[in-house]
C-alpha positions in Angstrom: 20.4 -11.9 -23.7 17.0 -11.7 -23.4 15.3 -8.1 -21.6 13.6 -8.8 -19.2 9.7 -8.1 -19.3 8.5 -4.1 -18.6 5.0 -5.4 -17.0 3.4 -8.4 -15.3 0.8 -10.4 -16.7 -2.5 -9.3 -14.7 -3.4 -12.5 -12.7 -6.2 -14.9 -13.9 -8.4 -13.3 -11.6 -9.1 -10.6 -13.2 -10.1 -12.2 -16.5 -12.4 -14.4 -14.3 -14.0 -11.2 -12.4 -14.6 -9.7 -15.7 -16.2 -12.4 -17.2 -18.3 -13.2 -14.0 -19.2 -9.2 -13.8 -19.8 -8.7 -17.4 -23.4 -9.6 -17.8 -24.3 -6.7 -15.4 -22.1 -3.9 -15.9 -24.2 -1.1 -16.8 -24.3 1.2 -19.8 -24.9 -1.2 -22.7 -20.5 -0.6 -23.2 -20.0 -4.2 -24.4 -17.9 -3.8 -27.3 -15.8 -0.9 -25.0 -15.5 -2.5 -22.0 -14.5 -5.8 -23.9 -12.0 -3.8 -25.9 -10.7 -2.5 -23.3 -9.9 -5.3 -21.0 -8.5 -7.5 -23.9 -5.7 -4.7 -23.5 -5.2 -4.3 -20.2 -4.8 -8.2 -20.9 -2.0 -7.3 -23.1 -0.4 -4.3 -21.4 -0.4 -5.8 -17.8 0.1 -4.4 -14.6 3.4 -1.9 -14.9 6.1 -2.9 -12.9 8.9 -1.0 -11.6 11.1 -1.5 -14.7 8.3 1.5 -16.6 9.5 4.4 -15.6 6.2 5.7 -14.7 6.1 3.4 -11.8 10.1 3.4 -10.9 9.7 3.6 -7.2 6.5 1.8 -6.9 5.8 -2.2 -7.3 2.2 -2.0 -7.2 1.8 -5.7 -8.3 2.5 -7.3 -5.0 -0.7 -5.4 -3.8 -2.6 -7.2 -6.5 -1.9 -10.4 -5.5 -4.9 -11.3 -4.7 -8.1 -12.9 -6.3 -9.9 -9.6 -6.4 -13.7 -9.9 -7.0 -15.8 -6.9 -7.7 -16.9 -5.5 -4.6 -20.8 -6.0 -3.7 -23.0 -3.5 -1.8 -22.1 -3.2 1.5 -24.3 -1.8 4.0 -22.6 1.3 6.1 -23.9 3.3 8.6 -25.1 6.7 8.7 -23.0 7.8 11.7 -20.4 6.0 9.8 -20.4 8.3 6.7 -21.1 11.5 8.6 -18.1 11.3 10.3 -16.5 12.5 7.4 -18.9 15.1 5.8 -17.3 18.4 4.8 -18.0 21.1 3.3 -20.7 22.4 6.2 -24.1 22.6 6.5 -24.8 23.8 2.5 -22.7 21.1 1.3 -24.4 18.0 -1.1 -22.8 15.1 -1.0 -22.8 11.8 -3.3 -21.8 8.6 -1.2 -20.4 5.8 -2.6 -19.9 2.7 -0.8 -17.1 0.1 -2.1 -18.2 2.1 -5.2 -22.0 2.0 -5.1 -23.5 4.5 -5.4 -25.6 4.9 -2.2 -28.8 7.1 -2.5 -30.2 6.6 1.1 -27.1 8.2 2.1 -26.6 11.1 -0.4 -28.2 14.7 -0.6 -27.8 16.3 -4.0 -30.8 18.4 -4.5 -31.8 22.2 -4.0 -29.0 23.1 -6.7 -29.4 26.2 -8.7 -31.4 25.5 -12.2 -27.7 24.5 -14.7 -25.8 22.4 -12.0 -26.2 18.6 -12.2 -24.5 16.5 -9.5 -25.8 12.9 -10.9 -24.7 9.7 -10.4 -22.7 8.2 -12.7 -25.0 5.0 -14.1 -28.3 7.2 -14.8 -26.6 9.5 -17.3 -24.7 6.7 -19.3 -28.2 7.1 -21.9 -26.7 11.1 -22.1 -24.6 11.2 -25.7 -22.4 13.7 -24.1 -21.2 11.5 -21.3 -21.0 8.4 -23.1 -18.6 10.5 -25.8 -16.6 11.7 -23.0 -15.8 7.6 -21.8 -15.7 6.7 -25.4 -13.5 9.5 -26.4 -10.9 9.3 -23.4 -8.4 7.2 -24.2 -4.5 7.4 -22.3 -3.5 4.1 -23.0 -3.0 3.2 -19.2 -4.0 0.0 -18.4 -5.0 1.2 -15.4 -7.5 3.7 -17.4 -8.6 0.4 -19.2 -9.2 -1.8 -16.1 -11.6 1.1 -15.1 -13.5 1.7 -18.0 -13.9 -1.9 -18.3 -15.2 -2.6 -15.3 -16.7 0.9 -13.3 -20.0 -0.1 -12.2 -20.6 3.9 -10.2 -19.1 7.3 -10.3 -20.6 10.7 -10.6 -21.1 13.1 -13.1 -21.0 17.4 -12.4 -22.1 19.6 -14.8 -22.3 23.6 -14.2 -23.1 25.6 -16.8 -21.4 29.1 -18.2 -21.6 31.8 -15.6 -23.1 30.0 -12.5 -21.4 29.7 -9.0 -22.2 27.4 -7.3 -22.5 28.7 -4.2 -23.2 25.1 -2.3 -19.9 22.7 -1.8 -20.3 19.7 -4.1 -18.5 16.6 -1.6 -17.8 13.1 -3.1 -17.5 10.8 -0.7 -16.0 7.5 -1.5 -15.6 4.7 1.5 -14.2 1.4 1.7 -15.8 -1.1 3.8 -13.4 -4.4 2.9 -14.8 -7.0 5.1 -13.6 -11.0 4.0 -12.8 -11.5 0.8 -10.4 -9.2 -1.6 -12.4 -6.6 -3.2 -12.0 -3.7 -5.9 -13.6 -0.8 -7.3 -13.4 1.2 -10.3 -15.3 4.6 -9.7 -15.7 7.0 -12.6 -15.6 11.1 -12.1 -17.2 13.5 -14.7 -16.3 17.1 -14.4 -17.3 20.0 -16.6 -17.2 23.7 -15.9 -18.4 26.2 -18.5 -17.4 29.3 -19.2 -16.8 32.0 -16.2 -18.6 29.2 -14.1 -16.6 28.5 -10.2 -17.2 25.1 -8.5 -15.9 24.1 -4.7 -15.7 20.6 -5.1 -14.9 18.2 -1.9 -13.3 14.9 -2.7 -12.7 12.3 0.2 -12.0 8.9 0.5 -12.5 6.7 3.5 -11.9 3.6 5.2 -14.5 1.7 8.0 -12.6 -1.3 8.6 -9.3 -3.1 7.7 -9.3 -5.7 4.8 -8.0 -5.5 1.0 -9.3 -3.7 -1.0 -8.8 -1.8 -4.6 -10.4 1.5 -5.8 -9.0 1.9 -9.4 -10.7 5.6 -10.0 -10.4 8.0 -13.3 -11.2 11.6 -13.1 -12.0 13.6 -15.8 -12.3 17.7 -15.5 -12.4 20.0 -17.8 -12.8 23.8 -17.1 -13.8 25.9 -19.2 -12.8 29.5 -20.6 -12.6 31.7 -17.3 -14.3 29.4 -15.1 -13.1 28.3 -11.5 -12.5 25.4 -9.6 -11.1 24.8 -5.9 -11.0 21.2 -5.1 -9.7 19.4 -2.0 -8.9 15.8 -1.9 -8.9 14.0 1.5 -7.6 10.8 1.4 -7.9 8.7 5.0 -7.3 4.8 3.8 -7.1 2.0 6.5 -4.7 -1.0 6.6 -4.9 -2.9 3.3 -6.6 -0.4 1.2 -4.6 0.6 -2.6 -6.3 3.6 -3.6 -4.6 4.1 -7.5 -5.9 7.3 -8.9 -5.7 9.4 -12.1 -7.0 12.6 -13.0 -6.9 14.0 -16.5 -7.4 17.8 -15.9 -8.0 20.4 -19.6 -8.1 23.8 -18.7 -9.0 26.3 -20.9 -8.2 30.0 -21.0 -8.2 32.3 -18.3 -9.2 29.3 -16.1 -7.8 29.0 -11.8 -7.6 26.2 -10.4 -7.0 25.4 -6.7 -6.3 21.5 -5.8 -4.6 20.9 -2.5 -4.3 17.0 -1.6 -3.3 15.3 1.8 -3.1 11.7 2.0 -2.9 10.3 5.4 -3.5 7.0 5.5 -3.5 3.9 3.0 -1.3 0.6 2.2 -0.4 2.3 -1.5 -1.9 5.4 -2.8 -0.9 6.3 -6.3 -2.1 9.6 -7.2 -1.4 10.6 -10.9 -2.3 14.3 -12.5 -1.8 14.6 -16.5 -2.8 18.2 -17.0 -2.9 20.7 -19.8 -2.9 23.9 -20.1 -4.3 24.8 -23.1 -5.4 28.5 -23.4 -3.5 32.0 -22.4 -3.7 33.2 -18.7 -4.4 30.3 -16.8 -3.5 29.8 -13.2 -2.8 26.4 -11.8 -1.9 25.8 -8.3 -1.3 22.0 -6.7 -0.5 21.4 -2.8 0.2 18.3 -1.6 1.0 16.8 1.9 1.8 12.9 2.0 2.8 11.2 5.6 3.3 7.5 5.2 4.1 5.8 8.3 4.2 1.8 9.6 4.6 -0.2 6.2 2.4 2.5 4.1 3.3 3.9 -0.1 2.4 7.0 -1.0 3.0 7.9 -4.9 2.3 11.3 -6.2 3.2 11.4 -10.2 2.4 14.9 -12.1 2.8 16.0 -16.0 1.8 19.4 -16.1 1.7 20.6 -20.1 2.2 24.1 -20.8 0.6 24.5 -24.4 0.1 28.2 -24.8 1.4 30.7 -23.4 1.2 33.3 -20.8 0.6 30.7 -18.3 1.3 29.8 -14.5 1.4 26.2 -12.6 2.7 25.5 -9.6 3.2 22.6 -7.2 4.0 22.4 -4.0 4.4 19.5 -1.9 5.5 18.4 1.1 6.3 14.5 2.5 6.5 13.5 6.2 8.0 9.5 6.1 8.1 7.6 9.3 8.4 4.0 10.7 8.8 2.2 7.4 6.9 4.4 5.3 8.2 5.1 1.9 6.7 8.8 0.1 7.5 9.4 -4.0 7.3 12.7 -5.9 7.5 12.8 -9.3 7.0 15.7 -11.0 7.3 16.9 -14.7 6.8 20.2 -16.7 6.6 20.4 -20.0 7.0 24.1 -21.7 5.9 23.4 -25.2 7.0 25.4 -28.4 4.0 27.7 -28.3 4.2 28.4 -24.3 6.3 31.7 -24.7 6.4 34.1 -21.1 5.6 30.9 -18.5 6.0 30.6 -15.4 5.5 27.5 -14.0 7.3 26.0 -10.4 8.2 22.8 -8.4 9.0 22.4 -5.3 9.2 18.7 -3.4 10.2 19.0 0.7 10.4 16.0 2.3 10.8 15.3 6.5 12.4 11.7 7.3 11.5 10.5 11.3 12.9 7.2 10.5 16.0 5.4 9.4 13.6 2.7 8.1 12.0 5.5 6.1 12.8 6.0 2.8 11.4 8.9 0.0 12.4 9.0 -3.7 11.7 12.4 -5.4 11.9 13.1 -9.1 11.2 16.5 -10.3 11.8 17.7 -14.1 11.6 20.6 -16.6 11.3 19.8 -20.5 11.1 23.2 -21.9 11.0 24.0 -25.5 10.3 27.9 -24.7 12.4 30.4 -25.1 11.1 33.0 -22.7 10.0 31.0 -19.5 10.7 32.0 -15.8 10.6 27.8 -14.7 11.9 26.5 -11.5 12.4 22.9 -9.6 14.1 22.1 -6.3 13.8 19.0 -3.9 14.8 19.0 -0.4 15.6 16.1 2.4 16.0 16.3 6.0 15.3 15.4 9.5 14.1 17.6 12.2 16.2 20.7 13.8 17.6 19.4 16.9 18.3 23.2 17.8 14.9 23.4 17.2 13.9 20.5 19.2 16.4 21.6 22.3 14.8 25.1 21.9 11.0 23.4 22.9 12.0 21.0 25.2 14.1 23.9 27.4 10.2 25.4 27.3 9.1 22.2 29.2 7.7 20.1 26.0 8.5 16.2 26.0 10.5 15.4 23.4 7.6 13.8 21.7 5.1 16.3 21.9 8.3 18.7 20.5 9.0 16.6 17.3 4.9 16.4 16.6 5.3 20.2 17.0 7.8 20.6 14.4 6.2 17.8 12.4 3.0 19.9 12.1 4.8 22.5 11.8 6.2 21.7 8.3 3.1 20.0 6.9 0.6 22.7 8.2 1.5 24.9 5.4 -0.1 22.5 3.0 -3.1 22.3 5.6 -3.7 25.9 5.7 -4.3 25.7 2.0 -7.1 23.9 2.0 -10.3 26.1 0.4 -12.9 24.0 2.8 -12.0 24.5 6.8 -14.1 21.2 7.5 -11.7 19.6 5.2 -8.7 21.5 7.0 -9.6 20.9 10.6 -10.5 17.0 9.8 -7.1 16.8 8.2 -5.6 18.1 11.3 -7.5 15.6 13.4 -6.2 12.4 11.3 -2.2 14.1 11.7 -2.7 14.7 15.7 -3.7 11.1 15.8 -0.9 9.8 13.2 2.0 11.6 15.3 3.5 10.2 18.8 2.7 13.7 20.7 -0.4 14.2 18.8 -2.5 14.5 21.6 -0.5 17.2 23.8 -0.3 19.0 20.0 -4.6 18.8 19.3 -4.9 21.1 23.0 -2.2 23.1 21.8 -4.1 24.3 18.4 
């Protein structure tokens, strides 16, 4: 018997976009982007028989003839509506990923930092041998380097912190046709250097549309970085995301993520840690709701040792929304004395709803302190009777609870901008969330 096939065949619209697109994709990358696409040509899109993307069938949201998306024209008051990071902050602003400098405010940075747009450093040797050198054989990684048209590139240098929040802000404006994106993200911390980096990604009106984006951070030997991710898609956005994190020693890093909105977000984290005494902490809230997928996939690598990750996450499903966790740790022979932690608790509000979690330890180690748990449930009806006997609708009383159990990922947040708009977006997302935002 014949298996049966482990990907898809990307449509013939892809091979079409690139072909039409080539010609002006910036860089002077022919021979790599070309490369590149002949393989995602060959690897296809991943179905749910890869493992990787078990729970997910992102293919059906690529049914479309997706053309690279033009410039689109978006308001000021638009954009400002989700600024964070206060007053000091600079922002890059990307629309349908363009890089948009009418919009933007990058300057007054201390003499080391660079906050550049992607296309105007592709001439830098060290840039381009960070695209030409990354390689993860996804074909998701290879539909973006062939065809990323924007991004942004940060740069701090050893011992500087930067004081000013750095946001990137990435918004959708889908309008008619099926569009896509492919933004590109350079991040590099030198030694002892601390960065409070703002990422957030936006919707201004319904309509399909794909951002395909790649990150790229390393942080260097004692250096610092707290980054928040805000992800606030509309109906018909796939946001598919993967960040390739290298920390060195003595590094901290701080990422706390909340996705609250979005037809499928895939978020995937490959990170190593590879020096002694690094700290890695990830938080996570995910609250699909109506028809929305939300995909959180992690490989954290413990490579030396004397090291500590640790991920916590929590999922909120409700009408027909569907949430995945996937999590894996990896102790490596030479990771002697970690300590690295998983925990996955997820809130169902729906018997439509459905969550598949996944966490796993591959340990090599000897002398590790490692731990994973996933939990399931549905809200406290003692609990619920408890605020309701204190005069609360029964509404307003599960939104309390709701928030409740997410919060804790909200409080974790570095930027309170970024907090308080991520409370704003679950007050409007929950049935009581109105009665709940005069409460707070």
């Amino acid at each position: 018997m014949t298996a049966a096939p482990r990907h898809l065949e990307p449509a013939a619209g892809f091979a079409d976009a690139f072909a039409a697109a080539e010609g002006r994709l910036p860089g002077r990358l022919t021979d790599l982007r070309r490369a590149r696409f002949e393989r995602f040509t060959r690897t296809g899109i991943p179905t749910p028989r890869v493992e990787a993307w078990k729970f997910t069938n992102v293919a059906k949201h690529l049914d479309a003839a997706l053309q690279p998306a033009p410039r689109a024209h978006v308001g000021a008051a638009d954009v400002a509506a989700f600024f964070c990071g206060g007053p000091a902050a600079r922002r890059l602003i990307f629309v349908n990923g363009h890089f948009s400098p009418e919009l933007s405010h990058a300057r007054g940075l201390p003499e080391g930092v660079v906050v550049r747009e992607l296309v105007g450093t592709l001439d830098d040797t060290g840039v381009r041998a960070r695209i030409d050198g990354f390689d993860d054989e996804r074909s998701f990684t290879d539909l973006n380097t062939a065809m990323f048209e924007g991004g942004a590139v940060i740069h701090v240098a050893e011992g500087i912190d930067v004081e000013q929040p750095i946001q990137l802000v990435f918004v959708t404006a889908a309008r008619g046709s099926a569009i896509m994106c492919h933004p590109r993200v350079l991040v590099r911390l030198g030694r002892g250097a601390t960065l409070r980096l703002v990422e957030t990604h936006a919707g201004v009106g319904d309509g399909h549309c794909l951002t395909n984006m790649v990150q790229q951070i390393a942080v260097g030997a004692g250096a610092t970085l707290l980054h928040d991710r805000l992800q606030l898609g509309r109906d018909g956005t796939t946001l598919i995301s993967k960040a390739d994190i290298e920390l060195a020693e003595e590094s901290r890093v701080t990422q706390t993520l909340a996705t609250l909105g979005g037809t499928l977000v895939r978020n995937e984290s490959e990170v190593r840690l590879a020096g002694s005494g690094i700290e890695a902490q990830f938080n996570g809230a995910f609250m699909p709701t109506a028809r929305e997928h939300v995909d959180n996939m992690f490989r954290i690598h413990h490579l030396e040792p004397d090291c500590r990750s640790d991920q916590f996450y929590k999922g909120v499903m409700d009408g027909h929304g569907r949430g995945v966790f996937a999590g894996k740790i990896i102790v490596h022979r030479d990771a002697q004395r970690t300590n690295a932690f998983q925990s996955n608790a997820n809130l169902v509000l729906s018997d439509d709803a459905e969550v598949d979690t996944k966490p796993e330890l591959e340990i090599y180690a000897d002398d590790v302190k490692c731990s994973h748990g996933a939990t399931c449930g549905e809200l406290d009806e003692a609990a619920l009777f408890y605020l309701r006997s204190r005069g609360l609708d029964r509404d307003t009383a599960e939104s309390v609870l709701t928030y409740a159990f997410a919060g804790e990922v909200f409080e974790r947040f570095a930027d309170d901008a970024t907090r308080m708009m991520a409370m704003q977006h679950v007050f409007a997302r929950l049935p009581g969330g109105d009665a709940l935002r005069g409460m707070l």
